[in-house]
C-alpha angles and dihedrals in degrees: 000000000000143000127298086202091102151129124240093263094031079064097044083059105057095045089058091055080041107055090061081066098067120105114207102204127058141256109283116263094021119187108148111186090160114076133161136181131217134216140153124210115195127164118256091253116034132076091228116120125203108191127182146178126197116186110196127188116250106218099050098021081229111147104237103176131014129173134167143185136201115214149154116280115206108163110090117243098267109167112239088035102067091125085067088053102043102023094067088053089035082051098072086043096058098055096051090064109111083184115055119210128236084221148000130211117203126208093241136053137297126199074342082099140098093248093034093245108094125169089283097053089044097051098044085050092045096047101030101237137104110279140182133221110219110156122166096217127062114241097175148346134044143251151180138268111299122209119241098239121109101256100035117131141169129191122263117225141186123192090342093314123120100232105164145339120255099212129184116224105185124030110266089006126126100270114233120237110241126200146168113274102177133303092026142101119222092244093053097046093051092052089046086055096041085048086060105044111096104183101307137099101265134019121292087245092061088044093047103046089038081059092048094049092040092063102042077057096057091044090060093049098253102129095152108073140147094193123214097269091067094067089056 
């Protein structure tokens, strides 16, 4: 869609011709059964790069497709560009899977995000597909008090706007902040991450693709790490 190849505000401003773009329903009829998650891990102070996507299938939470690549990473951490810094390492991914997914949810934030166009809403655009912001730090807006049980959930706003879901996957755990990527509607995308949570903090895509990355990590002897997510 355009060179990564960009300066801080050269990328501000693409994501403000980009956000237009998003389209907030998704596809008609449809059913996903095949979703993946997508993370990167690098060491704090290296440039290497290890990214990764896991597609699971939905019915039976079986992985059915992985791939990964390790790559060079040039865009500085900003917060509110991350999608400058992880789509150009998730690109090559993406097109290693012989399976493609019906979404991807991405470990960052959607339309959760100051311009509207987070990592999630970057990448679906970028990749075509549906795709879900869920992110485990907050980058902007407010809400209210959320219950402790698993399923609870209360709307994220910004300036009156309903921008995202925070939403609490295991009882007593932090809650996780969910947003539209592309080709989704908010509902939708809270019941697919609820659908792939199976007692733990965040969805089984993040944990699995934050597994995958992680020991590729390892493979490559870096054992010392602080991953992406964690900058999130």
């Amino acid at each position: 869609m355009h060179s990564w190849e960009v300066t801080p505000s050269e990328a501000i401003a693409i994501q403000k011709e980009l956000r237009d773009r998003i389209v907030m329903q998704p596809p008609a009829g449809f059913a996903p059964e095949r979703i993946a998650g997508a993370d990167i891990s690098m060491d704090r102070f290296s440039t290497v790069g290890f990214a990764g996507i896991v597609v699971i299938h939905r019915p039976t939470m079986a992985t059915v497709e992985e791939a990964s690549v390790t790559v060079e990473i040039r865009f500085p951490y900003i917060p509110g560009l991350l999608s400058f810094r992880e789509l150009p390492a998730l690109e090559p991914v993406w097109t290693r899977l012989a399976v493609k997914p019906d979404v991807l949810i991405f470990d960052g934030v959607g339309y959760a995000h100051p311009r509207r166009l987070g990592l999630a809403c970057h990448g679906g655009l970028l990749f075509d597909v549906p795709s879900i912001g869920c992110a485990k730090s907050l980058l902007i807006g407010t809400h209210p008090p959320l219950g402790e049980e698993r399923g609870a959930t209360a709307d994220l706003t910004d300036q009156g706007e309903v921008i995202g879901r925070v939403v609490r996957l295991r009882a007593g755990a932090k809650p996780v902040y969910v947003s539209v990527g592309h080709k989704i509607d908010l509902a939708t995308a809270v019941d697919i991450v609820l659908s792939m949570s199976v007692g733990f903090r965040e969805p089984e895509t993040t944990r699995r693709a934050h597994r995958l990355v992680n020991a590729l990590r390892i493979q490559a002897g870096n054992p010392h790490f602080i991953g992406e997510n964690a900058l999130k």
